[in-house]
C-alpha positions in Angstrom: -3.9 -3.7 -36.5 -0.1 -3.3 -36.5 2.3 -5.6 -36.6 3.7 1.5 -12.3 0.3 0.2 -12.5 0.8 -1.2 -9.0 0.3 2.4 -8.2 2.4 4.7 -5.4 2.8 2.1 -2.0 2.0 4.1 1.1 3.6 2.7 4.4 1.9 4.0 6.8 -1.3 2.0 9.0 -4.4 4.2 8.5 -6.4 1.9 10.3 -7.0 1.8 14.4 -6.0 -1.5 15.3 -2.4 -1.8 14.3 0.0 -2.5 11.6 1.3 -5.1 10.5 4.1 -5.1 7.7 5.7 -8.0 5.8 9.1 -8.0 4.3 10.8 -10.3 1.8 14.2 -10.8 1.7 16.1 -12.1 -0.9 19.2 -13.8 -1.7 21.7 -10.9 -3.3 22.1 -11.8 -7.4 19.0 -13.9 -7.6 15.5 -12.7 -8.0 12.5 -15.4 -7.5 10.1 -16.6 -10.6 7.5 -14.8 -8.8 9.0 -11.9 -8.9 10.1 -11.8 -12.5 6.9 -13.0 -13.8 4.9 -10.0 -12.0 7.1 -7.8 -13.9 6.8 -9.0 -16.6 3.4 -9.0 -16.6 3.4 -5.2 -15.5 5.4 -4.2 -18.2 3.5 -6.5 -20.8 0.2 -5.2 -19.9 2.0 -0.9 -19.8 2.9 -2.6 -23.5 -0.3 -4.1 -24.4 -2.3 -0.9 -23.0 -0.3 1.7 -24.6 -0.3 0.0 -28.1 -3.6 -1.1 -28.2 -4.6 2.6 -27.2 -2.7 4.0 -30.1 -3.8 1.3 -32.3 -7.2 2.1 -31.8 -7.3 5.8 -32.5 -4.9 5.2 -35.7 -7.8 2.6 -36.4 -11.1 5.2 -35.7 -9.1 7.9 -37.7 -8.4 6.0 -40.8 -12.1 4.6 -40.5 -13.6 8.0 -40.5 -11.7 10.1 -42.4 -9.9 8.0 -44.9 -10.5 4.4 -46.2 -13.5 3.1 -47.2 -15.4 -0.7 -46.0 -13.9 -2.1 -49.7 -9.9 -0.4 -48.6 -10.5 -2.3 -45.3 -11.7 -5.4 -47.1 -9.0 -5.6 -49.2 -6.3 -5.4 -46.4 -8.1 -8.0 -44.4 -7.5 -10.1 -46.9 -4.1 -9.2 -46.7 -4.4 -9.9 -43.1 -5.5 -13.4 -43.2 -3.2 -14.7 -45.7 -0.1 -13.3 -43.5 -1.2 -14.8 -40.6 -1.6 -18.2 -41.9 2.0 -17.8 -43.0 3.0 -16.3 -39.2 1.7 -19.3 -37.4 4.0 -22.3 -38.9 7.0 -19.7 -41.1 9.4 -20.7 -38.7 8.0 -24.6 -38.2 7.6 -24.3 -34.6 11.1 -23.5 -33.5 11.2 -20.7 -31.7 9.4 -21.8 -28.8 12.0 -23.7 -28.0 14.0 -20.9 -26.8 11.8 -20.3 -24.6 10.9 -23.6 -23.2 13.7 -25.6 -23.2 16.0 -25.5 -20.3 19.6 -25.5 -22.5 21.5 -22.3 -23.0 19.8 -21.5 -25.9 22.9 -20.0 -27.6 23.8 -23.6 -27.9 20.9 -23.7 -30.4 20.1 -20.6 -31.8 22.4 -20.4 -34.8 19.8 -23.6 -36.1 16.8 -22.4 -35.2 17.9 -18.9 -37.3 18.5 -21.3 -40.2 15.1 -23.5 -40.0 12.8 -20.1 -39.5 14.7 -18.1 -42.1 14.9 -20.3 -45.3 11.2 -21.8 -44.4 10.2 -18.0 -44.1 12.3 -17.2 -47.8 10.2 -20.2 -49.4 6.6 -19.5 -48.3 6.9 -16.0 -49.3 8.6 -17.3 -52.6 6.0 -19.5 -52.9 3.3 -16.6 -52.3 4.6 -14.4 -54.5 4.1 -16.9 -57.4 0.7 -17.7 -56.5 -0.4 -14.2 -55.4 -3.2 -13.8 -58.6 -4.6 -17.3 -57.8 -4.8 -17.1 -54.2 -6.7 -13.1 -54.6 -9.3 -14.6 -57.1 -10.1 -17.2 -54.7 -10.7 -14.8 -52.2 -13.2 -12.8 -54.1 -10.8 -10.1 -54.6 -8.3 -9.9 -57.9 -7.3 -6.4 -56.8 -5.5 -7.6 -53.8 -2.5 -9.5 -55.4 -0.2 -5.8 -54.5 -1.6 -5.8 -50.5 -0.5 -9.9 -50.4 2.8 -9.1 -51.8 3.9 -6.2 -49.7 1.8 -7.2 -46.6 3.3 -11.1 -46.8 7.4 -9.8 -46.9 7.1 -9.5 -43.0 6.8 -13.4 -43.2 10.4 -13.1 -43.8 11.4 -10.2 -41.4 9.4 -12.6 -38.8 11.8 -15.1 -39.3 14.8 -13.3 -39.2 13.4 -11.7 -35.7 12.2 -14.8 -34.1 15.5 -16.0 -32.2 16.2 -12.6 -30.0 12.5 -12.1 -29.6 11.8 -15.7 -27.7 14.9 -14.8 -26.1 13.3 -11.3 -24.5 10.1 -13.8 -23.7 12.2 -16.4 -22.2 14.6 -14.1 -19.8 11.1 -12.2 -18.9 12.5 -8.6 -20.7 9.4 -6.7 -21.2 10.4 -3.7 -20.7 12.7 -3.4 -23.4 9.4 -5.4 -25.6 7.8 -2.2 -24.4 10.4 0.3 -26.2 10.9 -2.0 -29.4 6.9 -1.9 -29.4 6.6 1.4 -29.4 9.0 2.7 -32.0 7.6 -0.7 -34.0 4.3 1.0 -33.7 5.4 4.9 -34.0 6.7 4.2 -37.5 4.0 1.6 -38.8 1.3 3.8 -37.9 2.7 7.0 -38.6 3.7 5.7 -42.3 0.3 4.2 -42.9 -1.6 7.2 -41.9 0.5 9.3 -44.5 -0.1 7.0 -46.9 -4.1 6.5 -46.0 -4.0 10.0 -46.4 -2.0 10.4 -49.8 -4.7 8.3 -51.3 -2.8 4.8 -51.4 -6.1 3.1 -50.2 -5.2 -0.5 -49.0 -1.4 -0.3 -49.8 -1.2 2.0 -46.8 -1.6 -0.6 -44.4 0.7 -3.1 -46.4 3.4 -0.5 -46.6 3.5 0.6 -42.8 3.3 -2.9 -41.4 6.6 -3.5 -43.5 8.3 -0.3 -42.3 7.2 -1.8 -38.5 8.3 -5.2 -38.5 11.6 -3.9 -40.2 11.9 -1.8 -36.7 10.9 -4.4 -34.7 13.6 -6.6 -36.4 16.2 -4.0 -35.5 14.9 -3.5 -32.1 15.3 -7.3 -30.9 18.1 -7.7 -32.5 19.9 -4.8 -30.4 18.0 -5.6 -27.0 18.9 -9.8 -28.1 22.7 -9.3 -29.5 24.4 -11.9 -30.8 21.1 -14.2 -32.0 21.2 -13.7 -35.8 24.3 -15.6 -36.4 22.7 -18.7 -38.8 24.2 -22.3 -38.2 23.5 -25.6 -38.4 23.6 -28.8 -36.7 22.0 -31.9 -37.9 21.1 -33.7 -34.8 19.6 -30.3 -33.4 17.6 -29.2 -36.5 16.1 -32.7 -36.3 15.4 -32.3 -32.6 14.0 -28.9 -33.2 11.7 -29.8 -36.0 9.9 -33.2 -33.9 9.2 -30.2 -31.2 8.1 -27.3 -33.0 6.6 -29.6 -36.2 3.2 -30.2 -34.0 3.5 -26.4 -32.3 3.2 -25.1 -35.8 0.3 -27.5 -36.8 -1.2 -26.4 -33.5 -0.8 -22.8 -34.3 -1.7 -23.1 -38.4 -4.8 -24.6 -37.4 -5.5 -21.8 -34.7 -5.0 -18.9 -37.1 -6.9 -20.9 -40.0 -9.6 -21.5 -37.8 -9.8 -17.9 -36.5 -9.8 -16.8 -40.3 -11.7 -18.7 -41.6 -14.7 -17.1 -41.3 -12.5 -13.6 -43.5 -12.1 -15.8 -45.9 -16.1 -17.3 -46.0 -17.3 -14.1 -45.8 -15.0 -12.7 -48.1 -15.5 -15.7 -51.5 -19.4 -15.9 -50.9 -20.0 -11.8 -49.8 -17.2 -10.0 -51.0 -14.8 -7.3 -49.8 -17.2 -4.7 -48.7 -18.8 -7.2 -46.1 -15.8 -8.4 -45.4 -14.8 -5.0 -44.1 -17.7 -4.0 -42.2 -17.4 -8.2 -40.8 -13.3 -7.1 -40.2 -14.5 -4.5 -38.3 -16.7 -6.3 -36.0 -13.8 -8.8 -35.0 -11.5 -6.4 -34.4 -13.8 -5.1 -31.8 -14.6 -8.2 -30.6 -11.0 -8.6 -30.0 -10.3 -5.5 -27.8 -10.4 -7.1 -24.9 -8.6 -10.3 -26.1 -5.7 -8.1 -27.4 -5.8 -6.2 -24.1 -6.0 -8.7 -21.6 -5.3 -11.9 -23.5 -1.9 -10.8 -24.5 -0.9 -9.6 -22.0 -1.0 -12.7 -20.3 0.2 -14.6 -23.0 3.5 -13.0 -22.7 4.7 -14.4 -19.6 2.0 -17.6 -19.3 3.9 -19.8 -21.2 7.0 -19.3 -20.0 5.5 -19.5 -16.1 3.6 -22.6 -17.0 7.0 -24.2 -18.3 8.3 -23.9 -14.7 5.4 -24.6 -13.2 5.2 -27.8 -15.6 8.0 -29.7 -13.1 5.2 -30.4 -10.8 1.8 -32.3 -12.0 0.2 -30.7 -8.6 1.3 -27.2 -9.0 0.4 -27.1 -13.0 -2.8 -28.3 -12.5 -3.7 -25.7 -10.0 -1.7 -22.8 -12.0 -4.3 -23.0 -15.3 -7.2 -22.2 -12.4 -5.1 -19.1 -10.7 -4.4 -18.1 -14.6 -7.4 -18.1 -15.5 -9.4 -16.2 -12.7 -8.1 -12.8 -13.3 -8.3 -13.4 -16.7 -12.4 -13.8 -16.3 -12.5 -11.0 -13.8 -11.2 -8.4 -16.3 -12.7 -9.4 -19.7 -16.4 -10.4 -19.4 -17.0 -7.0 -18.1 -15.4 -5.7 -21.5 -17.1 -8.7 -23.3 -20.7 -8.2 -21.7 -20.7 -4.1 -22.8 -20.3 -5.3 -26.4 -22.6 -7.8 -26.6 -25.3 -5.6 -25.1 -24.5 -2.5 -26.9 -22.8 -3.1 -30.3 -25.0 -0.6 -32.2 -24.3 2.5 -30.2 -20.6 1.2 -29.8 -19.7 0.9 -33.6 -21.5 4.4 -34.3 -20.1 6.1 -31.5 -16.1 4.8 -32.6 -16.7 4.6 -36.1 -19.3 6.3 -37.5 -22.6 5.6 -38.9 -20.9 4.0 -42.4 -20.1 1.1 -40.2 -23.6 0.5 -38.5 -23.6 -3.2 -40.8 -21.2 -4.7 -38.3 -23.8 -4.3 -35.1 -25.2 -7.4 -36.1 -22.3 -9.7 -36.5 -20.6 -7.9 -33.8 -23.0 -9.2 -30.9 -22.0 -12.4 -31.4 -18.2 -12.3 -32.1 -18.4 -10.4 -28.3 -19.2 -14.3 -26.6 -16.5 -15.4 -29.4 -13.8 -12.8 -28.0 -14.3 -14.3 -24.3 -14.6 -17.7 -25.3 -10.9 -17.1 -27.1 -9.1 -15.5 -24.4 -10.0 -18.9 -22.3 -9.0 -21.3 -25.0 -5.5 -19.2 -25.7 -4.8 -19.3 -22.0 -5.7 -23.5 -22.7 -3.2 -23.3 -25.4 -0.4 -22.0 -23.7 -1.3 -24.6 -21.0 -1.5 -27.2 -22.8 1.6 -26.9 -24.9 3.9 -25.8 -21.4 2.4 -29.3 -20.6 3.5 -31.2 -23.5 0.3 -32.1 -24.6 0.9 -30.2 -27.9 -0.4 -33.5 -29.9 -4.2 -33.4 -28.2 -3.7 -29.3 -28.6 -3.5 -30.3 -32.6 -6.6 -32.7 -32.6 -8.6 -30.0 -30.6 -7.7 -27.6 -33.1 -8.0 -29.5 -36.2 -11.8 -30.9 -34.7 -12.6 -27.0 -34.7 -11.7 -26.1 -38.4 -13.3 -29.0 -39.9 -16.3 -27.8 -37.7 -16.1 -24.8 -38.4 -16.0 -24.2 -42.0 -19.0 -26.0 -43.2 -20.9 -23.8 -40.2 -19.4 -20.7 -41.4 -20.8 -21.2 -45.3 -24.2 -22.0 -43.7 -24.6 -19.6 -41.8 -23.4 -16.7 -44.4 -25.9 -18.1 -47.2 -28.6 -18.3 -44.7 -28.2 -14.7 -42.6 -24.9 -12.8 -44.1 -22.4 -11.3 -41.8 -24.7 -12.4 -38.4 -24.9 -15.9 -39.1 -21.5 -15.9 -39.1 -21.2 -14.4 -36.1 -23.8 -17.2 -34.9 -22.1 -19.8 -36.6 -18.7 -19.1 -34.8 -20.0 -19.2 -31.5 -21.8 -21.8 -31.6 -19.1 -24.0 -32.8 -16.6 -22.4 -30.2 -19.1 -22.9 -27.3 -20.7 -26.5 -28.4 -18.1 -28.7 -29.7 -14.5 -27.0 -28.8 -15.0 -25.9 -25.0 -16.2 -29.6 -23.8 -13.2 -30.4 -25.9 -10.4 -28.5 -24.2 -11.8 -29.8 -20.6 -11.4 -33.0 -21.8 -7.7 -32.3 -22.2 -7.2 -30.5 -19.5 -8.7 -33.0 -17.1 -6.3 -35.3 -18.6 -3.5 -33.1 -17.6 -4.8 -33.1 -13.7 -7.2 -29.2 -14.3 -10.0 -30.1 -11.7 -13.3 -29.2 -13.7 -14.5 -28.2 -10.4 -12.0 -25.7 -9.6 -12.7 -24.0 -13.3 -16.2 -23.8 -12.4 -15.6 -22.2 -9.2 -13.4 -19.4 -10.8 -16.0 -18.7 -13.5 -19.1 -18.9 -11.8 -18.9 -15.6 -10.1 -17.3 -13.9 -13.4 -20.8 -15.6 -15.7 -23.5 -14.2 -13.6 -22.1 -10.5 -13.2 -21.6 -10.5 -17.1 -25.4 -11.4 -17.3 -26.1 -8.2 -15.6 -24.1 -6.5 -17.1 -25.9 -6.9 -20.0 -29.3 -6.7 -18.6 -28.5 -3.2 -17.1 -26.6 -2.0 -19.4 -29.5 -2.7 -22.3 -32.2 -1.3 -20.1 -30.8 1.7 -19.6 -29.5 2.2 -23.0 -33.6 1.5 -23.9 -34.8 4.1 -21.8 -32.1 6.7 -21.9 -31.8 7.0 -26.1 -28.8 6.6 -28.1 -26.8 9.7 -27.1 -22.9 9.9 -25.9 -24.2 10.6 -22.6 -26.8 7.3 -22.4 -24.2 5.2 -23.6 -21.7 6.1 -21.2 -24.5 5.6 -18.4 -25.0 2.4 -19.6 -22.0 1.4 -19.6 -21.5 2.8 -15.9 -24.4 0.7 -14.7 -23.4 -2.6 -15.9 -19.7 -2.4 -14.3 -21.4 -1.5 -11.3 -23.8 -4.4 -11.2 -21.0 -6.6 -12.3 -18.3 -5.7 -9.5 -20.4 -6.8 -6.5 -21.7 -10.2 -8.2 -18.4 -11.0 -9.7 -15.8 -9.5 -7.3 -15.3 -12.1 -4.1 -16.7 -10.2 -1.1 -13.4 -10.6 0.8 -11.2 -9.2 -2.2 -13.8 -5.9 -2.5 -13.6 -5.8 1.1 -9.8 -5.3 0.6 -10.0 -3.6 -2.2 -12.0 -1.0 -0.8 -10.0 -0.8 2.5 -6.9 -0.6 0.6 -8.5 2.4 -1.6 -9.6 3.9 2.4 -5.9 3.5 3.2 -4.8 5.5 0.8 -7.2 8.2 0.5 -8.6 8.2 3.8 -7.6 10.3 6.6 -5.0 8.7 8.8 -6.5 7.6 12.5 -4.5 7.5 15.6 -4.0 4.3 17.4 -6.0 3.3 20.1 -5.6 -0.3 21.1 -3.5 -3.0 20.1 -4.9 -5.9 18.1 -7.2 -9.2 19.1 -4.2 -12.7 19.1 -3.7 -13.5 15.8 -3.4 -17.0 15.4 -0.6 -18.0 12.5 -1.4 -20.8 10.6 1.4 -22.5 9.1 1.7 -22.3 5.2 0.8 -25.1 2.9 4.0 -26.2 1.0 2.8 -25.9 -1.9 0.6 -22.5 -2.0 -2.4 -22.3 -4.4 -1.8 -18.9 -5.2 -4.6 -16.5 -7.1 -2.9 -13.9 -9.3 -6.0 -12.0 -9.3 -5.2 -10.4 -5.8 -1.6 -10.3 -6.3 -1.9 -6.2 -6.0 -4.2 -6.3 -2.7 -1.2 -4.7 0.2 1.5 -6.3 -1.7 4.7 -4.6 -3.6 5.6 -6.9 -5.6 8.6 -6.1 -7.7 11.3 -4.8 -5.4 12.4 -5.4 -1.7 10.3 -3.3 0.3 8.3 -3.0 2.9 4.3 -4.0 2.7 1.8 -2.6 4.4 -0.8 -5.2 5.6 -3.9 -3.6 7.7 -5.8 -6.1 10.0 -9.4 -5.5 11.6 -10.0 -7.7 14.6 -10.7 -11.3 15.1 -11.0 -13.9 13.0 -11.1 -11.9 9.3 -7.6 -11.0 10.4 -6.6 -14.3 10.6 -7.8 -15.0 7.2 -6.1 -11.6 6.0 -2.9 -12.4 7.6 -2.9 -16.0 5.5 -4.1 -15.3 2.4 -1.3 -12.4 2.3 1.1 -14.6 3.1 0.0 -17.2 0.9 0.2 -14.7 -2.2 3.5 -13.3 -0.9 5.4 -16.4 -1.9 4.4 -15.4 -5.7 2.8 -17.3 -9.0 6.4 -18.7 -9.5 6.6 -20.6 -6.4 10.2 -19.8 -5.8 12.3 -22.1 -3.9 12.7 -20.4 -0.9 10.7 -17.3 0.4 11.2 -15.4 4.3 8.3 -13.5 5.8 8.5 -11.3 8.3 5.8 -10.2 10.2 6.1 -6.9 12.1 3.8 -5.3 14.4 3.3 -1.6 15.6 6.2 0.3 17.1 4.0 0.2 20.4 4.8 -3.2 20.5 7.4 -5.1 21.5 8.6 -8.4 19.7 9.4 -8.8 16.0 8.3 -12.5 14.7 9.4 -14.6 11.8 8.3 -17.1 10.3 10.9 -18.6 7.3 9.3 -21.0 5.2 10.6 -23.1 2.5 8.3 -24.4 -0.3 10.1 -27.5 -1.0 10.8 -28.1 2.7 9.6 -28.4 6.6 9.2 -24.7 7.8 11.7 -23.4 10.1 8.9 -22.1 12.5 8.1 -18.6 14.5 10.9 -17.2 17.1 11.7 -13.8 18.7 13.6 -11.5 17.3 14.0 -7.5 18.5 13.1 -5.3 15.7 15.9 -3.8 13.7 13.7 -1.1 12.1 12.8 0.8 14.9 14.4 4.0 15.5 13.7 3.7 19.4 15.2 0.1 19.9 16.9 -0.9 22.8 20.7 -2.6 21.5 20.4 -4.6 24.6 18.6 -8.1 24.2 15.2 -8.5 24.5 14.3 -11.7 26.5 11.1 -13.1 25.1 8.3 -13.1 27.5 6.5 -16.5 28.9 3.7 -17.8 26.8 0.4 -16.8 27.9 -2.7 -15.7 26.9 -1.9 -12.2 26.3 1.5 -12.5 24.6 2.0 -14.7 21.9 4.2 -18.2 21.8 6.7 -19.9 19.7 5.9 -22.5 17.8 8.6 -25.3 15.9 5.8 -25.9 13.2 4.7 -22.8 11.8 1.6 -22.5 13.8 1.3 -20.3 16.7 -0.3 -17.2 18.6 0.6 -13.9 17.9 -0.3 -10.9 19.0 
């Protein structure tokens, strides 16, 4: 509305048939791709969860206790017209501090001059044609909102240098604190004002005071960024990059506005608030999930963009965990928008269940085409990106004023998706297969995700049928669907896992009894297809430390032992990973196995284990192959034990 998680790693083997525990080692001063795109993503999503929490309860307060469906109307409005001017202000520029591979202070000085005086004239330009622009709206009293709300046009250009360079260098954590002071003082101001009795002018006035902070924030964490400059040859270069971004982008937000600004000419501002409503929950779990992907996709795809091989198969491992997380979220909304809206925001708001229903497909079907848009863009396709998205608005307008004249705020809603899920999706795989995305390998990942939102739905609406309306019903609802969607959706290797890691942790810890069955290790594909969705499965991630892996017998701990290793090397694909695989202390040989992406493995030899406390300093002299002791092997693939 406003402008860890890995958990506590235990190293210990809980489980009766040995440990095994795999170490990374890096080279000192550098830190892999993989690496700093997992932390970047933890801190984005400790971002995106604490702000979106705060948001929300800011949101329910004022909806309750202070501003009325017209108040909200009126700053939607607001919103819209801001965000057309957000997505092209700065023409595009900005992104290419983040994508291209020059030091961007070579640049930057341009890029401040381009987004700040195109940012000074829109919001010129608005303020002139403020009056005009509100009547056409259906709402003359919101020329004040448009010209307060739209000044952070201009702080947004100032800002948008040392913010692509936090996205760029992967610095979430410091996002993190200039989000939260960003947020501390927009909210708080707007809730004194909400309360004051400023009405709409509240929210105009707090998202100022915010992107004033955020402004201040990036340009301490970024220093040095807001010198302004200019070069010729570079503006020029700048503007043929970022020119069909920014069209991209324009038509994105105008076509996920488009139906405010319907709804708002032909039903006016009290609709329009109850319809405001709707999408914004609609969009809980895009903001939640979406973004917080969106933070470090684009710059991941960019590296990934080197190889056609590796792209292609990065928009599938994107998108998985994507699907696992948000059609749960999606599913619940869908089924149970009544009870939802009255149970956040009160009865007053009950006119949104209808449109809301709808806009929950809408809100999944969005967090797979930003995720395309990101792709597509780190792919240099940014010119189809701009013909898929123009195709959509000039689709989706004439369907929006149908379907509010025919069925108010939930043919909208009807109107949207059917759009979205008709004409645009076919329309992005056609893009993407041109890019080398294997349809095949997007059905695979959804599949699973599809059919456990379907139940979700189905149990969550039958038991909201038979159980009533209450707080308690709908949290027992809501109960039952996730747990018909986890064993439906969830792979039954990665529950098995998940579960065994969860036992690991919590469980009581067994003594060993006997060593493990041979292990055979396979050698690792050079270039490793890589799911991020079980990136946290016996894995640390972040630092250099040591992993615990726990392996049953046979031949599920062969296919344990890979895929580990497989997601050890990391979304990034760094250049050169080493794996060491360690067994039990009442074992006796250490074995590595270095691999190099971008080169032959180096292959599995002996080595005596440094870590243990009990080691003999003498050499260990490798025993002969045989069936009960493992052998080396030059390629990568051998026995262990």
């Amino acid at each position: 509305m406003f402008g860890g998680l890995f958990g506590d790693r235990s190293h210990r083997s809980r489980r009766a048939f040995g440990r095994w525990v795999v170490k990374k080692h890096r080279r000192k001063g550098s830190e892999s791709l993989g690496d700093q795109v997992r932390s970047a993503t933890k801190w984005s999503l400790i971002n995106t969860l604490v702000i979106r929490i705060g948001t929300f309860a800011t949101g329910v307060i004022l909806a309750r206790e202070a501003l009325t469906p017209r108040d909200w109307g009126l700053y939607a409005l607001g919103g819209v017209v801001q965000a057309v001017l957000l997505s092209f202000n700065e023409l595009g520029v900005s992104l290419a501090v983040v994508r291209w591979e020059r030091n961007p202070r070579e640049f930057a000085p341009t890029v401040v001059t381009l987004a700040t005086g195109s940012s000074l004239l829109l919001y010129a330009v608005l303020w002139v044609l403020a009056p005009t622009v509100a009547r056409a709206l259906g709402s003359p009293d919101a020329v004040g909102v448009l010209r307060i709300l739209c000044f952070g046009v201009v702080v947004d250009g100032l800002a948008c240098v040392p913010n692509a360079v936090l996205t760029r260098e992967f610095r979430q954590r410091a996002r993190l604190t200039i989000d939260l002071v960003t947020f501390t003082v927009s909210s708080g101001l707007t809730l004194v004002l909400a309360f004051a009795g400023w009405g709409a002018s509240s929210f105009a006035w707090g998202g100022v005071a915010g992107v004033v902070c955020a402004l201040i924030g990036c340009a301490v964490a970024a220093p040095g960024y807001l010198r302004p400059g200019w070069d010729r040859a570079t503006a020029r270069e700048l503007i043929r990059y970022g020119a069909p971004l920014a069209g991209a982008s324009l038509f994105v937000l105008a076509t996920m506005n488009a139906d405010s600004v319907v709804v708002g000419a032909t039903l006016g501002p009290i609709a329009l608030g109850l319809y405001r409503v709707a999408f914004t929950m609609s969009s809980w779990p895009v903001r939640a999930i979406s973004e917080t992907a969106r933070r470090v996709s684009f710059a991941g795809f960019s590296r990934a963009a080197e190889s056609q091989e590796s792209l292609g198969s990065s928009f599938a491992s994107g998108l998985s965990p994507l699907l696992l997380a948000s059609v749960p979220a999606c599913a619940l909304l869908f089924a149970l928008p009544g009870p939802i809206v009255s149970a956040v925001y009160g009865g007053q708001w009950s006119g949104s269940a209808g449109a809301l229903r709808y806009l929950a497909l809408l809100g999944l079907l969005r967090i797979i085409f930003e995720l395309c848009y990101d792709f597509l863009v780190a792919a240099g396709r940014s010119r189809a990106l701009l013909a898929v998205q123009a195709l959509w608005l000039v689709a989706l307008v004439p369907a929006l004023i149908y379907g509010g004249h025919r069925n108010g705020l939930l043919g909208v809603g009807v109107a949207h998706v059917a759009v979205a899920l008709v004409l645009i999706a076919p329309a992005y795989q056609v893009v993407l297969g041109a890019v080398g995305v294997d349809p095949r390998r997007i059905a695979a990942v959804c599949w699973r995700p599809v059919l456990g939102g379907a139940a979700v739905a189905v149990v969550a609406m039958a038991v909201e049928r038979f159980a009533g309306d209450s707080y308690p019903a709908l949290a027992a609802a809501c109960l039952s669907g996730c747990a018909a969607y986890v064993p439906i959706a969830v792979p039954a290797p990665l529950l098995r896992a998940i579960l065994g890691k969860v036992r690991a942790r919590f469980g009581p810890e067994p003594e060993p009894d006997v060593r493990p069955d041979r292990i055979k290790l396979k050698r690792l594909p050079r270039r490793a297809d890589v799911r991020p969705d079980l990136l946290d499965l016996g894995l640390d991630h972040g630092r250099s430390r040591d992993i615990n892996l726990v392996l049953s017998r046979g031949a599920e701990a062969e296919r344990e032992l890979e895929q580990t290793m497989n997601l050890y090397l990391g979304w990034g694909r760094a250049v050169k990973q080493e794996i060491v695989l360690q067994p039990s202390k009442d074992l006796d040989r250490k074995w590595e196995l270095n691999e190099e992406l971008n080169g032959e493995p180096a292959g599995m030899q002996d080595a005596q284990d440094p870590d243990r406390p009990d080691r003999d300093p003498a050499p260990v002299t490798p025993a002969a192959p045989s069936a009960a002791a493992p052998a080396r092997a030059g390629t990568g693939a051998g026995a262990g034990t």
